[in-house]
C-alpha positions in Angstrom: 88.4 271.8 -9.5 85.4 272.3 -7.8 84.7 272.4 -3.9 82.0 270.6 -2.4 82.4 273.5 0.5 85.4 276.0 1.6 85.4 279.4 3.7 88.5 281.8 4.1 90.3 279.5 2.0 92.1 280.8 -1.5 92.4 277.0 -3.8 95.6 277.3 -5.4 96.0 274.2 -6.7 95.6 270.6 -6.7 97.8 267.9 -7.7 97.2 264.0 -8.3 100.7 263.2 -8.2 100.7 261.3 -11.7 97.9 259.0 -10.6 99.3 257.7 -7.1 97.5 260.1 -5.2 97.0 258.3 -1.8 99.3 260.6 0.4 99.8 259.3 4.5 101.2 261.2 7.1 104.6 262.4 6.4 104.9 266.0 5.1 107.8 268.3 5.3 109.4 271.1 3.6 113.3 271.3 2.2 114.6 274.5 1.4 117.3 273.2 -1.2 120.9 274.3 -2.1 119.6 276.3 -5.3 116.6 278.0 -3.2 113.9 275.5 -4.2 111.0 274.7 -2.3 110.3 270.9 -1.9 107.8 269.7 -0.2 108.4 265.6 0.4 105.3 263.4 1.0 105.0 259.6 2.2 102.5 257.4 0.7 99.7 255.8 2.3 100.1 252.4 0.9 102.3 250.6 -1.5 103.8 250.6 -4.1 105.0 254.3 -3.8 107.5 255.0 -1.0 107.8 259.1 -0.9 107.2 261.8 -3.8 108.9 265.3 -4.1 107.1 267.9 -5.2 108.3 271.8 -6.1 106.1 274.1 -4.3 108.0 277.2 -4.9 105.4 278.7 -6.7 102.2 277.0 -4.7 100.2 277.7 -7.6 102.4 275.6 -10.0 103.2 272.2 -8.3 105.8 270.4 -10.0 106.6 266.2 -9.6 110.7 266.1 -9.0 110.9 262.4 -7.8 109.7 259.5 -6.4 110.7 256.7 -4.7 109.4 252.6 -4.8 109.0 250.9 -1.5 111.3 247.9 -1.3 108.4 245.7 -1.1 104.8 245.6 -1.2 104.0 244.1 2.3 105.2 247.9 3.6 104.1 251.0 3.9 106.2 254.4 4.6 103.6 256.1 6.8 105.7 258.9 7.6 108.7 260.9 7.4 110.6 264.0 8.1 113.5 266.2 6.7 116.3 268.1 8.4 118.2 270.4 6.1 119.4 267.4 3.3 118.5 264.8 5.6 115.3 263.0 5.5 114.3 260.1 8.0 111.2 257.8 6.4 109.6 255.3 8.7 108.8 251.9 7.5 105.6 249.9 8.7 105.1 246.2 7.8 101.8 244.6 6.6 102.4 242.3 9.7 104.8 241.1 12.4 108.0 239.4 11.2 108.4 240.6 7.9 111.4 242.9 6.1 112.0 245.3 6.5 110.9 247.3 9.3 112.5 250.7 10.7 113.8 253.7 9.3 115.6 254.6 6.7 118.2 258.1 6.5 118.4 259.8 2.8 120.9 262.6 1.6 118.4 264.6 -0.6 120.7 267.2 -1.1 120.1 266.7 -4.8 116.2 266.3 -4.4 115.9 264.5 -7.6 118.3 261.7 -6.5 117.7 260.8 -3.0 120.6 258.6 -1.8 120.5 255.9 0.7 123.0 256.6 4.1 121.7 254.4 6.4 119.1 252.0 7.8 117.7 251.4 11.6 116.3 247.9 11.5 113.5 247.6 13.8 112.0 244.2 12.5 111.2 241.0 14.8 109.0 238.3 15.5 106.1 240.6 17.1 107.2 243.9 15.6 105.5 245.8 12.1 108.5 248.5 12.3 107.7 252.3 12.4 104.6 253.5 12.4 105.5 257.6 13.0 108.6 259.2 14.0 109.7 262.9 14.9 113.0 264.5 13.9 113.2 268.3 14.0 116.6 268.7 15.4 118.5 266.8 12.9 120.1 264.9 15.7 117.5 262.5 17.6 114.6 260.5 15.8 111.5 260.3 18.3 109.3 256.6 17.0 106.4 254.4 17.4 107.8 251.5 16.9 108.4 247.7 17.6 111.7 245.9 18.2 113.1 242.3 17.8 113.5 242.4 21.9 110.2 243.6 22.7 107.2 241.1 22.9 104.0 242.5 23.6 101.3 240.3 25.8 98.8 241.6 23.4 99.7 241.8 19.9 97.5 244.9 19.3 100.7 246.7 21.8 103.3 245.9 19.3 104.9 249.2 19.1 106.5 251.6 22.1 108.5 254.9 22.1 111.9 254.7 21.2 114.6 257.0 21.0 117.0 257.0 18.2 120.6 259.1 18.3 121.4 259.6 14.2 124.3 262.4 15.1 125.7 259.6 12.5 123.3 258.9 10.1 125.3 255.7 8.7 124.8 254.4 12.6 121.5 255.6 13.8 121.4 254.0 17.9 118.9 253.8 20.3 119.4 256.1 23.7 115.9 255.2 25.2 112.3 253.9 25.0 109.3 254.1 27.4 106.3 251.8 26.9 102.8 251.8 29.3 103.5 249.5 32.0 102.3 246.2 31.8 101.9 246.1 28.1 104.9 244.0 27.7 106.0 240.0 28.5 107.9 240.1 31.9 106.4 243.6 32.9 105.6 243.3 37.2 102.7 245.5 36.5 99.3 243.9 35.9 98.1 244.4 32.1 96.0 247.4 31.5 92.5 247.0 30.9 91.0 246.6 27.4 88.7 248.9 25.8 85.7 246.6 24.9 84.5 244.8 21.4 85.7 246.9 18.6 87.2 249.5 20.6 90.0 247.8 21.5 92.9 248.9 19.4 95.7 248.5 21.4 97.7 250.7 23.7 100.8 252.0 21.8 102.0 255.3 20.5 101.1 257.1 17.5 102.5 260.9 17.5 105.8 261.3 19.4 106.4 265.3 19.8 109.2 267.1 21.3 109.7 270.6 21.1 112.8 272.9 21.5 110.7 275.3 24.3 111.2 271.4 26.7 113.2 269.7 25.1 113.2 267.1 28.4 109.3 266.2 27.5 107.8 264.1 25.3 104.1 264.3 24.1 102.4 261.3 22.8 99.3 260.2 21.8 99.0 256.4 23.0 95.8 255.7 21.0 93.8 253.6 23.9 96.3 255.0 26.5 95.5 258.4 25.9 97.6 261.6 26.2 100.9 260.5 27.7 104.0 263.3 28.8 107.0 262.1 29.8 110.6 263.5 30.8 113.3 262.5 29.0 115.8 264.8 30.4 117.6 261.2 30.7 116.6 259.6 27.7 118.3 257.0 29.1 115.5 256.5 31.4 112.0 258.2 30.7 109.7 259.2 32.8 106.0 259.3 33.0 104.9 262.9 34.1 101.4 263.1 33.6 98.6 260.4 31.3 95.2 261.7 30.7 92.8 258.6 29.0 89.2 259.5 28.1 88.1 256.4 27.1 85.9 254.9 27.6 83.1 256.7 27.3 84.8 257.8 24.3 86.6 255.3 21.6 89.9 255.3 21.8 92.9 256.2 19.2 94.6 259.2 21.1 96.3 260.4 17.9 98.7 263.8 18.2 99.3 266.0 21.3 100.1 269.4 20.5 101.6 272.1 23.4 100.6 275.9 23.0 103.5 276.8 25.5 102.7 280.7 26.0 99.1 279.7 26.8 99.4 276.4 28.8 97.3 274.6 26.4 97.4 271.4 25.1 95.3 270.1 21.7 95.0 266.8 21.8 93.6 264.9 18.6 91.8 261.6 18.5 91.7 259.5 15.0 88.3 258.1 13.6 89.3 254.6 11.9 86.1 253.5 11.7 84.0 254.2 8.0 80.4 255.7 8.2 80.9 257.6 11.2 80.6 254.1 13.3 83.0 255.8 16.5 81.2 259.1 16.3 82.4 261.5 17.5 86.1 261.6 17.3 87.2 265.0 18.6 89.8 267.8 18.9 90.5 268.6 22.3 91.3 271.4 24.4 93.1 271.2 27.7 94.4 273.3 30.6 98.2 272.2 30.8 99.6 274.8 33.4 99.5 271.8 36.0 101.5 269.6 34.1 101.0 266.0 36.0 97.1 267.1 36.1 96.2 268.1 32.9 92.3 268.9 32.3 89.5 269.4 29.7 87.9 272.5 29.4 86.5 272.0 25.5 86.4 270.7 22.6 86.5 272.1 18.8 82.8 272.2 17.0 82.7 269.6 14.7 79.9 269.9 11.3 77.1 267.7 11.2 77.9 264.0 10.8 75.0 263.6 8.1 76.4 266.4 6.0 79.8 264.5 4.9 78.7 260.8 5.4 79.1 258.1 2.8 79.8 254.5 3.0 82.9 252.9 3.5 84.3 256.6 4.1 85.9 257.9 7.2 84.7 260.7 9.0 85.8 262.5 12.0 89.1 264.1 13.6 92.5 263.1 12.5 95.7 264.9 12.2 96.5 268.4 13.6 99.2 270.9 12.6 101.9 270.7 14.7 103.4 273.9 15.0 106.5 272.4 13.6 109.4 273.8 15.2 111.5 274.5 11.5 112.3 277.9 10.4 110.6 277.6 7.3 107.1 276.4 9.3 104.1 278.9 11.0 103.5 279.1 14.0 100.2 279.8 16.1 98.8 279.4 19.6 95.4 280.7 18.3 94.0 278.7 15.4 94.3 275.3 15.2 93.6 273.4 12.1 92.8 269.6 12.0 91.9 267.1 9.3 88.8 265.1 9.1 88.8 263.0 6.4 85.2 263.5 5.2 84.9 266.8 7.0 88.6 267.8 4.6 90.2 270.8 6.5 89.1 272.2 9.0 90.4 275.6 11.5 89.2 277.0 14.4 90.0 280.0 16.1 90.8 279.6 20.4 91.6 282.5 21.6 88.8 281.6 24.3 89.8 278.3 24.7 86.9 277.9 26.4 85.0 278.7 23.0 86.6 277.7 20.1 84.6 278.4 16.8 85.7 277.6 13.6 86.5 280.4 11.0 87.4 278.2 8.1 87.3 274.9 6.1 87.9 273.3 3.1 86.1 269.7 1.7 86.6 269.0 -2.1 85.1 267.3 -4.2 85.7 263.4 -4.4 88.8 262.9 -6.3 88.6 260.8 -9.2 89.1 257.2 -8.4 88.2 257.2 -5.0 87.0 253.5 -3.5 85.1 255.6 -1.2 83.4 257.7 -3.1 84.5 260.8 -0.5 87.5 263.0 -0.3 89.7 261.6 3.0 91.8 264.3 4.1 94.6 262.8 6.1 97.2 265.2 7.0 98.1 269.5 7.0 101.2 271.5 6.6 102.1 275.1 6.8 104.9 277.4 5.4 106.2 280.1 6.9 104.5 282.2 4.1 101.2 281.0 5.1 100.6 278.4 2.4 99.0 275.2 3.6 99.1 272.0 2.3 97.1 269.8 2.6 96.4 265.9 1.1 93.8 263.0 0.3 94.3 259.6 1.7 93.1 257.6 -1.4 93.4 259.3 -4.8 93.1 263.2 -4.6 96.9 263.8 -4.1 98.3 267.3 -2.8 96.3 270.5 -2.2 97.8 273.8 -2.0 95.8 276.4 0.0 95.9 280.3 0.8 94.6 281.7 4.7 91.7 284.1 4.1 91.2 284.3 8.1 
């Protein structure tokens, strides 16, 4: 395989995932009962629901199984695995259809994934789940519509929701929070659209919660911008602190990641436009220490737009690593690495948070079959030995990566 341009990365391998390459946003690792390393992966777009893959040895991927969707208008966006539990999130093409929520498997025997239960989230204005969190094998964090929820825009068709699954045959929702005003019957006024194209909707994509406060959530509302709440009452969430940057900028407020030692925030936006039409979309950096004030003091460099650029091809910030908090995950407060579809992999080092610079990248080649011509890559991962893992959006399946920085 050759690079179109990598530094302090080792390529280890690549895999195309038996030709259904087009990997989303769900990633995570499952130590299984015998010792092996799986790494499960949601699909982007139908027909493939999830794929496990072997990464024991990094270098030697191995295909262990894979899962249909139950039907083609769907897409299972993300997912997430607790010990032999996996949670997978299920997005409709549109609003009404079936089904739409989440779904809990017993992987326990990763080659034979077994169904225990279902959290139906479908209605006349919802699409299901579009991301959800679940670390502490106890509580699902979601984007995601409901069949009581009716939006006054349809572009707001999905809140945060908080799911109990202590019983994974009777998964129940504890809490939710939407942006006031978003919703029929709200006694707040609506909030104001972003103009023309730039308008895509105030909702939440990432939903973060980390064991260091476990009473806060961090979300990215897209066109509401960062969003922390309290939910030391999930009963009743709270809105702590909302920091929207747009406009000037487009919208699509993406991920929100805490450093907690350094009172940092990295905040993400998403480019969803192709040929660099929202230029730029960014990687932020933010002083957190005042938590209901939060504040910009840089963002990550980004390469040229020119150099990556192709039609019909995304290009610009996406996905960040989250510092998952799993025992078999890295951790860092000082590099961060984000994806950037054209752009691939990219990391930069912080420790002056005022000055990041970026020590390393990775862009391959354009996989074959492609539609855009361009490697799109959509989401990052990283052991606790240090492997990363990282995968295309379209046709270039999983890449496995060694840290040269």
């Amino acid at each position: 395989m050759a690079e179109a341009a990598i530094k302090n990365f080792r390529t280890l391998a690549q895999h195309g995932l038996d030709g259904f390459g087009g990997i989303g946003e769900g990633m995570s690792i499952q130590i299984a009962k015998d010792g092996r390393r799986i790494l499960w992966l949601a699909h982007e777009s139908a027909p493939k629901n999830f794929t496990a893959v072997d990464v024991s040895d990094p270098r030697a991927p191995k295909l262990v199984a894979r899962a249909d969707l139950p039907q083609p208008h769907m897409r299972s966006n993300s997912l997430e695995t607790v010990s032999d539990v996996m949670a997978v999130a299920y997005q409709t093409t549109r609003p009404g259809l079936e089904p739409a929520g989440f779904e809990l498997f017993d992987i326990s025997v990763p080659e034979n994934p077994r169904r225990i239960g279902f959290f139906d989230c479908s209605g006349p204005h919802s699409r299901g789940v579009h991301q959800l969190w679940f670390c502490d094998g106890e509580t699902v964090h979601m984007s995601s519509g409901a069949a009581d929820f009716t939006p006054r825009n349809p572009r707001d068709d999905q809140f945060y929701r908080i799911i109990d699954v202590k019983n994974p045959a009777k998964p129940v929702e504890v809490g939710r929070w939407w942006l006031p005003g978003t919703r029929e019957g709200d006694s707040e006024p609506p909030p104001e659209r972003h103009p023309g194209a730039t308008d895509v909707g105030f909702r939440p994509h990432n939903t973060n919660v980390y064991p260091e406060r476990p009473d806060r959530a961090y979300l990215g509302y897209i066109d509401g911008g960062l969003v922390i709440l309290d939910i030391g009452d999930k009963a009743r969430p709270k809105q702590v602190a909302r920091w929207d940057y747009h406009p000037p900028f487009w919208g699509f407020t993406h991920t929100v990641v805490p450093f907690f030692e350094r009172g940092l925030l990295i905040v993400s936006d998403e480019s969803t436009r192709p040929e660099g039409e929202d230029w730029p979309k960014l990687v932020w950096i933010l002083d957190g220490r005042e938590e209901g004030n939060p504040v910009p003091i840089a963002t990550c460099p980004v390469p040229p737009l020119a150099e990556f650029r192709r039609p019909r091809a995304r290009y610009g910030a996406h996905n960040l690593y989250e510092n998952v908090p799993k025992p078999n995950a890295w951790k860092s407060e000082k590099f961060v690495l984000g994806t950037f579809f054209g752009g691939g992999l990219r990391v930069w080092d912080i420790s002056n948070p005022f000055q990041p610079k970026e020590v390393a990248y990775f862009v391959p080649a354009a996989p074959a079959g492609t539609p855009t011509g361009a490697i799109q890559i959509n989401d990052v991962l990283v052991d606790e030995r240090g492997v990363v893992y990282t995968v295309d959006r379209h046709a270039g399946g999983l890449y496995t990566l060694e840290m040269d920085f």
